[in-house]
N, C-alpha and C positions, 0 to 999 in steps of 0.2 A: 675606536678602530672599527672600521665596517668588517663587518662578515660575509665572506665570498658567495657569494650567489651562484649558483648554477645557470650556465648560458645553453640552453638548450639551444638557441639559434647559432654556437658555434660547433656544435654538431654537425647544424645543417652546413655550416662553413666546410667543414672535412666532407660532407657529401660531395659536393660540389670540386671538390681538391682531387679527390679519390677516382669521380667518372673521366673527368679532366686527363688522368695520368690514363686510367682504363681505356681510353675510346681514343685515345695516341698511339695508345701500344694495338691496339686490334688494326686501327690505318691510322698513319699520320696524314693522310690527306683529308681526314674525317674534321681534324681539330688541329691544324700542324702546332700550334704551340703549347699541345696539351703539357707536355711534361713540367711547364711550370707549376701544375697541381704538386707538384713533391715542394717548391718555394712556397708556395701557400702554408702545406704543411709544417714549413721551418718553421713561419709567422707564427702560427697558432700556439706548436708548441712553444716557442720563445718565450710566446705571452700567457701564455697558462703555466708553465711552472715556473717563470720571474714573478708572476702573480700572487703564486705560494709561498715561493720563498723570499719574497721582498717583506710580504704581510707577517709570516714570521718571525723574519730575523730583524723588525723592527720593532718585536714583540720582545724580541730576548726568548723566543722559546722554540729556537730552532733546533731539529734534532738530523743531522749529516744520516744516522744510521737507518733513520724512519725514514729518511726521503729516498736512499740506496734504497730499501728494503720494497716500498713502493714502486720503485720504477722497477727493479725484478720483476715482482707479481702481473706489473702490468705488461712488461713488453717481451720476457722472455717464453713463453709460455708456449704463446702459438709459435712463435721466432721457432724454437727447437722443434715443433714438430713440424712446419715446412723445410727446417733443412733438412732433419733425419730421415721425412720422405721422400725429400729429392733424392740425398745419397742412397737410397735402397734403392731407387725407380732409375737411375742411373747406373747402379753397380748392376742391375737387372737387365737394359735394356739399350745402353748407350755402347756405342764401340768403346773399348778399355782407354784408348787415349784421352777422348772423350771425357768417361767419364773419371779418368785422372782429373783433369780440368775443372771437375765441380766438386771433386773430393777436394782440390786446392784453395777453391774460391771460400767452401766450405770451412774451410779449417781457418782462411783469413777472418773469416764473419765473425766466429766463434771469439775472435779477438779482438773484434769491434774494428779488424781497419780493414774490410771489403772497397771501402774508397781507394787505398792506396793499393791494393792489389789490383783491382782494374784498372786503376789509373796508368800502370805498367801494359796492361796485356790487354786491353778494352776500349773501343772506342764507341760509347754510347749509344751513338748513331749508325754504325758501321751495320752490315746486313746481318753478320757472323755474332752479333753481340745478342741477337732474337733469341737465338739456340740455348743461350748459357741460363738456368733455372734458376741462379741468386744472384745474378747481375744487381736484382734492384734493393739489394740490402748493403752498397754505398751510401744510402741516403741513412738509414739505420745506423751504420758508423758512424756517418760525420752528428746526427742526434747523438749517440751514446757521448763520443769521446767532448761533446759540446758541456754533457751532463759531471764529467769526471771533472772539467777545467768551473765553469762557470759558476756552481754553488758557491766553492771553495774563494772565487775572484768577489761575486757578490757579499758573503761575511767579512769579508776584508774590507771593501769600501763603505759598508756600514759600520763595521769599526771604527776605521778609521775617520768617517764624517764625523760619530761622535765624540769622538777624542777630541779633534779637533773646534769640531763646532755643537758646541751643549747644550744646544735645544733638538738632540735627539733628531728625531724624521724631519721637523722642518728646516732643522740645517743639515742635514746629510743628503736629503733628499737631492736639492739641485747638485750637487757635488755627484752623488751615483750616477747624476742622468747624464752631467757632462763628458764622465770618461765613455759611460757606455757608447754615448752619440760618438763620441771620438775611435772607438774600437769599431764601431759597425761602419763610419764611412774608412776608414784603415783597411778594415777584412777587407770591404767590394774594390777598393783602391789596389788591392795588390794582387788583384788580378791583371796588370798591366805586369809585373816584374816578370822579366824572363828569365825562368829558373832555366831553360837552355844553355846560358850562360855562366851557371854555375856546374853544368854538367847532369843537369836532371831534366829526364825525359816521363815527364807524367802528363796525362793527359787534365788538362785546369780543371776539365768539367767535375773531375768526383773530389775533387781538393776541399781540405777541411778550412785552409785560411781564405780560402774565395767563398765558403759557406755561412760562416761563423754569423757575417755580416749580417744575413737573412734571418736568422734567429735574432740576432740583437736588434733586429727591428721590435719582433714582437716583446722582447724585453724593457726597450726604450716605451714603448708605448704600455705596457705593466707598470712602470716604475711613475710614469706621466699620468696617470689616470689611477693613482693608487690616492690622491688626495680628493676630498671632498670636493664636485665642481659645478656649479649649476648643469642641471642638463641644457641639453638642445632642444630648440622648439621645434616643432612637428617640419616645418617648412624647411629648417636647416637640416636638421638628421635626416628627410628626404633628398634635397640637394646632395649631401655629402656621400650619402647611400648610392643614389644614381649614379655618381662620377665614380664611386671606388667599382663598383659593379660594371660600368660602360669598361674602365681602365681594365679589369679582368678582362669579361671578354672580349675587348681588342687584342689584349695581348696574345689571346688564346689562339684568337686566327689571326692576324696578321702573318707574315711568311718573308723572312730574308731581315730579320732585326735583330731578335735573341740569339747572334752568334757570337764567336770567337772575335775580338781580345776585350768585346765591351760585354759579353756576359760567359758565363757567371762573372758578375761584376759588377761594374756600376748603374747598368740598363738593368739590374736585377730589381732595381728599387720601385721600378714602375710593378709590376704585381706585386710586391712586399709591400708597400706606401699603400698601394692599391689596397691588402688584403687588411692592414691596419686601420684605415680611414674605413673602413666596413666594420669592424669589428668595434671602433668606437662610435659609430653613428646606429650601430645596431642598439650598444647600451644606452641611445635615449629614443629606443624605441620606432625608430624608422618604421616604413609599411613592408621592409626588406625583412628587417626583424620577424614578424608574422611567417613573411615567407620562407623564412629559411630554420622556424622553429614550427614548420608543418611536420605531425606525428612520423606520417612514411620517410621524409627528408631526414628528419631527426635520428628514427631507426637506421638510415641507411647510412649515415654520418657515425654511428655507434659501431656499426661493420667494418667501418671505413681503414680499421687499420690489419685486420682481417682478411679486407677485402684486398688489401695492397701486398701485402705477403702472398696469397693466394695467388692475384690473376696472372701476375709474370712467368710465376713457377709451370701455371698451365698453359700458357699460351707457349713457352718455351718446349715442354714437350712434345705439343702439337707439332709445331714448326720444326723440331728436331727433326719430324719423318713425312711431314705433309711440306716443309721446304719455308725458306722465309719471304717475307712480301705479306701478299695479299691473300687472306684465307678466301673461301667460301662461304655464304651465309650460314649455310646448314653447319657448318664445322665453330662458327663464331658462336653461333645459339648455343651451343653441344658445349662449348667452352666456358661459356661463361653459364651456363647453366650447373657447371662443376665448379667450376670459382663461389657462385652466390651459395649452393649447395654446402660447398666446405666450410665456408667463413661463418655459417649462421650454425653449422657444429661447432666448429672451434670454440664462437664467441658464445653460445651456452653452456659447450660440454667441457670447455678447458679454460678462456680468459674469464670469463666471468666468474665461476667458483673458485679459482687460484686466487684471484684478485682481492675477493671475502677473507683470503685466509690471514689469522694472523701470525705471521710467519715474522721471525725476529730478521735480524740482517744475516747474520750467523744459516741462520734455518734457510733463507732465501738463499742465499750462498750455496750450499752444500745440495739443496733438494732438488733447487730449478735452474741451478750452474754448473755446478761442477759435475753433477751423475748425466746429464746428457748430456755437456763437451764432451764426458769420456765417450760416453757413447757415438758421438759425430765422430773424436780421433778413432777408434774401433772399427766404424764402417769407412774410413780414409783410408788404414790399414787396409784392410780387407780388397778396396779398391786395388790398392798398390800390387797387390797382389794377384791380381787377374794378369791372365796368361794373354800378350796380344795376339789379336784377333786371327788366327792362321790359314792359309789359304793364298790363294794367287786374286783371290776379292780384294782384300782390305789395304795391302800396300800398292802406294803406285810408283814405286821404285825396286826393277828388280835384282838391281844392282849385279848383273852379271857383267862381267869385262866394260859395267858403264864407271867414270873416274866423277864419282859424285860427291862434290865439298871433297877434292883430294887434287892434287898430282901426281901423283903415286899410282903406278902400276903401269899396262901397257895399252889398255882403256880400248882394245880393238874392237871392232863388230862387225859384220856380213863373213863376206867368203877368204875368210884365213890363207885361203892360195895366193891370194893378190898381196901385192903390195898395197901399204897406205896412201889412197890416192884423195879421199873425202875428208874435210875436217867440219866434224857436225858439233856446233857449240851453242852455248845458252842456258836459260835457268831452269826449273825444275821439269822445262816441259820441253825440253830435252831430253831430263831424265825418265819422267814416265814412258816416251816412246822408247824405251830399250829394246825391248825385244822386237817392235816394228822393224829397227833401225836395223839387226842383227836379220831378221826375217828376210826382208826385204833387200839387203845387202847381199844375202847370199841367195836369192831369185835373182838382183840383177847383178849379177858379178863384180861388185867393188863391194872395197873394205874399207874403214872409216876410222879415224881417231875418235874417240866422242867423252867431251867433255860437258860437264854439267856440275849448277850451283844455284843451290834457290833463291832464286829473286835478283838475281845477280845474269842480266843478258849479255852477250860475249860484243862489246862494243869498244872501239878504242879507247882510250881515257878513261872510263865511265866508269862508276863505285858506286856500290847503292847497299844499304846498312841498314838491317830490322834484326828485332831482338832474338829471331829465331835464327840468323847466319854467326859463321865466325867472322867478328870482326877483322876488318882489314883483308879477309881472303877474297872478293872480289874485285878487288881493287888487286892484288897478286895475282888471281889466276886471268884478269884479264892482260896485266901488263906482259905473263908468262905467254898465251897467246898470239898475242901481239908480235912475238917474234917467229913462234914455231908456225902459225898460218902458211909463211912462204911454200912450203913446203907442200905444200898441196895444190893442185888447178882446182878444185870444185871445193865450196865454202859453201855450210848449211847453217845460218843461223835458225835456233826455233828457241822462241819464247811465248811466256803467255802475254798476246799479245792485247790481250782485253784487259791484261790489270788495271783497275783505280787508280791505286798505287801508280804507276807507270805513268798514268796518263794524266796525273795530276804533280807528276815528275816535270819540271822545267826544261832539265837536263837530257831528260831523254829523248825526245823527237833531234836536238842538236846530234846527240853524240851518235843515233843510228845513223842521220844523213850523213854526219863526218865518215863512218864507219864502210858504208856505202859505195862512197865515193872513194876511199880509199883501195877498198878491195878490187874494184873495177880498175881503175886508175891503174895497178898491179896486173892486172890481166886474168884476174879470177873468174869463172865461171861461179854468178851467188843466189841461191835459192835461201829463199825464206819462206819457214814452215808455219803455217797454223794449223793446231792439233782439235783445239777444246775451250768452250767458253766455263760460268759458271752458271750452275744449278740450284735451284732451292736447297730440293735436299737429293742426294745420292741414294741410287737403290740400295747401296749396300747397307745401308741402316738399318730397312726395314728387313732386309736379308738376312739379316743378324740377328737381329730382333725374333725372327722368325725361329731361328736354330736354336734361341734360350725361352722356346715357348709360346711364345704369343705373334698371335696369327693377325696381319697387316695386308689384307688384300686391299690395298690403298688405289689401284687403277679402278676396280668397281665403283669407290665410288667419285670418280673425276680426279685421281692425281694426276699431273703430270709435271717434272721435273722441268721445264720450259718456262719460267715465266719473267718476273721483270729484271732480274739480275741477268737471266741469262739474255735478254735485251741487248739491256746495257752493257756487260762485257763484249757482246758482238759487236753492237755501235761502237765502240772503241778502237776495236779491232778494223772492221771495213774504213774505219778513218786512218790507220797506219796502212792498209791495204791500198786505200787513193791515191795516199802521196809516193808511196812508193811503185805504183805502177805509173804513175804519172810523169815524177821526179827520174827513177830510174829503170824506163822500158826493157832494160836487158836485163834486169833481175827479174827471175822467176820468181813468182808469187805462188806455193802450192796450198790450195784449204783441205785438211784431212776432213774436218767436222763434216760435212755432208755426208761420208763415207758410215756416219755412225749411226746404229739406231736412232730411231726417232725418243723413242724411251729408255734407253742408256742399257737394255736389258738383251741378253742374245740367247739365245735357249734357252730364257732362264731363269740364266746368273746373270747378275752386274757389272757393267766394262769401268764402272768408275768406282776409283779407294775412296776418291773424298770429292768435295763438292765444285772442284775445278782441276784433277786430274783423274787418266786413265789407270785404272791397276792394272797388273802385270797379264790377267787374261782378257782387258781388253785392248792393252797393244797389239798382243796377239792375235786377235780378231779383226782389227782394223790391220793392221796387215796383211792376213787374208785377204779381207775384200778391195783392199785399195789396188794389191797386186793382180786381182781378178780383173781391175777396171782399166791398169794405165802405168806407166811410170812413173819412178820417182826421180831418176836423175838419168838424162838424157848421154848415150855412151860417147856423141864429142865431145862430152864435159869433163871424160876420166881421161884424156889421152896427154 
């Protein structure tokens, strides 16, 4: 039986894995398919501990409790202290909603399914996903939970090979390798099955049966390379080096391949196949091998898990209050000079000494599990228990006489003398303009019904469902609508008319022009309102931020809340704005956004609760000044 060798060059492997995931997350236009560095990392581990425990348990001297006790020392260590300083740095500095959000993500980690908790509430890619500080311990999970199934799968098929076949490793051997190769193309295979159809809505990408596959690569290739086998001559291990190497970084830049329904999946195989045919061409010594067992490489390959817990956490703070997209130099240096900073304490002051220790299963349990989970559920508590954030800053809903997510009530707004002549309806950005609509109402002497519902715009037919509405109530309060509109000459649809969401909706552009045409056709007077696009990040964060002590004078040095979301939400918008000046010339098109500061701030204070609505004193303020400029609803339109 050989005795495992240490591969310094698969250090350099996790280097390489580590900058990959790093320099995606700082811009994805840098490396757009960096994030397959976390696939690499499946590879590696796959095959470094199938490696241990294939050589073991063929040994007969496998111990379940020394290999538990092992992976504690090594993974949980710095694990606990990036989450426990997130949750302090959030119960410190985040809006309470907020930082509910990372006490919850938190408390998932702590149970090794972070996958399936984003997978609910997380879209990878999504801009809002930047913000969250343990987003990237999904991949954490899907390791751990890979670690509790697969020991236990592995002693079984060496069991059972030799039961069956009594020559020990050389007959169990093909036997292990067949089911593994048969589980790993299964896992990337069922990434096709639409669990929509069985009524689950998860997002594939942080799923543990679309990941499994990618680990069992580097297990298939452990188990394959565990027999004595001539090596490669110089000429091949170069050849085989080159292609796994070229195959990475294509993968890494190429742009519009690694998506949804072929990856995570079966197009995962190209960097996993990739990261394996490197790591077996390294062991007969390729000129890659050299390269990737260079000292600094090496060292930064040792960081590398260090470095992966750390830079998400910090770049997520950042961005919490400098906005998401695209940083600044100076802010990326500052960042990651606190990433490399942290990681190179952790990995001497905490994983490396922990790791020495020899701590039983028992011991590892109780010293480096369970005394900080409680500590994580403590500062969750603690969270839960923050008072939200108070002020007319932080909500943008001020729910006076607005009917929001209800039918109930009399929902009135402007000047209460008049009769109900306006029906102002639509999704949440309806409801931030309340006090506008009230403002404004009783400057120009009409009074309004006004109804609102998030994410839900007041369109005939139309039903639109995400996990933060009451199911089926947009689909009711538009059909409710639908009847009561007659009742009024002037109809004010406002939605957010920039949403993603929306505009990657099929149904939607159909059901406004139905909508349209309808209300005209009726003899309605129809204005449609735009209020607000979205922002990096809202001032009210750092507004907050400032009230619990630390001081964020973030315009000194080049903030500004404008940048490529808030683009793209406009592009959006001026495209629903074409067609409907186009399509329908007698519908008034009104844009509030102009009317707002240029930097979201008025004396101040902050006119935005969050990063695509108004709070309640900045309706009030843009009603001021929109009434200073002009009308809102022209008085032939109330008769």
């Amino acid at each position: 039986m050989r005795k495992l060798e240490y591969r310094a060059d698969i250090d350099g492997l996790r280097a390489l894995a580590v900058l990959a995931v790093i320099i995606f997350h700082i811009n994805p236009e840098w490396m757009p398919n960096g994030f397959l560095g976390v696939d690499v990392f499946f590879v590696i581990s796959g095959f470094l501990i199938t490696r241990i425990l294939y050589e073991a348990g063929s040994r007969g001297i496998w111990s379940l409790s020394d290999f538990y006790a092992k992976r504690i020392r090594r993974i949980l260590p710095v694990f606990f202290v990036v989450v426990l300083l997130s949750l302090a740095l959030a119960y410190w500095l985040f809006l309470p909603n907020d930082a509910l959000a990372v006490g919850k993500s938190a408390i998932a980690a702590i149970f090794f399914a972070a996958n399936f908790y984003h997978a609910r509430h997380s879209d990878y890619f999504d801009a809002g996903a930047e913000e969250q500080p343990l987003l990237h311990l999904w991949s954490l999970s899907i390791e751990e939970q890979f670690y509790f199934i697969f020991p236990a799968l592995l002693l079984g098929l060496l069991a059972f090979g030799r039961r069956f076949r009594p020559r020990a490793q050389r007959g169990s051997r093909p036997f292990v390798l067949g089911v593994l190769i048969s589980l790993a193309v299964l896992s990337l295979a069922l990434a096709w099955f639409p669990l929509e159809a069985l009524g689950i809505n998860l997002d594939a990408y942080y799923l543990s049966h679309t990941r499994f596959g990618e680990l069992l690569v580097g297990a298939v290739l452990a188990v394959w390379s565990s027999r004595e086998r001539k090596p490669l001559g110089p000429r091949q291990a170069s050849l085989l080096g080159g292609i796994a190497v070229a195959l990475l970084l294509i993968s890494f830049y190429s742009q519009g391949i690694f998506t949804s329904p072929w990856f995570p999946g079966l197009l995962a195989l190209i960097p996993t196949l990739a990261t394996a045919l490197l790591i077996y061409a390294n062991a007969s010594g390729s000129p890659f091998r050299r390269l990737f067992a260079l000292s600094p490489v090496v060292w930064l390959g040792r960081l590398s898990y260090s470095l992966y817990l750390w830079h998400w956490m910090v770049l997520a703070f950042v961005r919490y209050f400098w906005g998401v997209g695209e940083l600044p130099l100076w802010l990326i240096v500052l960042a990651m000079g606190v990433t490399l900073g942290a990681s190179v304490g952790t990995y001497y002051l905490v994983e490396q000494p922990i790791r020495r220790r020899p701590y039983t299963l028992k011991q590892s349990l109780g010293r480096l599990y369970l005394l900080p989970a409680c500590a994580v559920a403590l500062l969750f508590f603690a969270i839960k228990r923050l008072e939200p954030a108070q002020g007319p800053y932080f909500a943008y809903i001020d729910g006076t006489n607005c009917c929001f997510d209800t039918l109930e009530g009399d929902c009135l707004m402007g000047d209460q003398t008049q009769r109900p002549q306006v029906l102002i309806a639509g999704d949440s950005h309806t409801g931030h303009l309340s006090r506008f609509w009230d403002y404004v109402g009783r400057r120009e002497g009409w009074n309004a019904f006004v109804s609102a519902s998030r994410s839900c715009p007041f369109f005939f037919g139309y039903d639109y469902y995400d996990t933060w509405q009451i199911e089926g109530f947009c689909a009711l309060r538009n059909a409710w609508l639908r009847q009561e509109y007659r009742h009024y000459p002037t109809i004010v649809l406002a939605s957010y008319w920039g949403s993603p969401q929306y505009a990657a909706d099929p149904k939607f552009m159909p059901a406004l022009k139905h909508t349209l045409s309808e209300l005209l056709k009726h003899g309605k007077s129809v204005y449609v309102v735009n209020s607000c696009y979205q922002v990096g990040a809202p001032p009210s964060r750092a507004y907050y931020a400032n009230g619990r002590g630390l001081s964020l004078p973030l315009q000194e040095y080049g903030w500004h809340p404008r940048g490529r979301l808030y683009a793209q939400t406009r592009s959006y918008a001026e495209r629903i704005k074409n067609i409907v000046q186009s399509e329908f010339p007698s519908v008034r098109w009104v844009d509030l956004e102009p009317y707002l500061p240029q930097d979201f701030v008025h004396d101040g204070l902050p006119i935005l609760g969050d990063n695509r609505h108004l709070n309640a004193y900045g309706a009030e303020v843009l009603a001021k000044i929109f009434s200073q400029n002009g009308r809102l609803i022209e008085p032939k339109d109330l008769q």
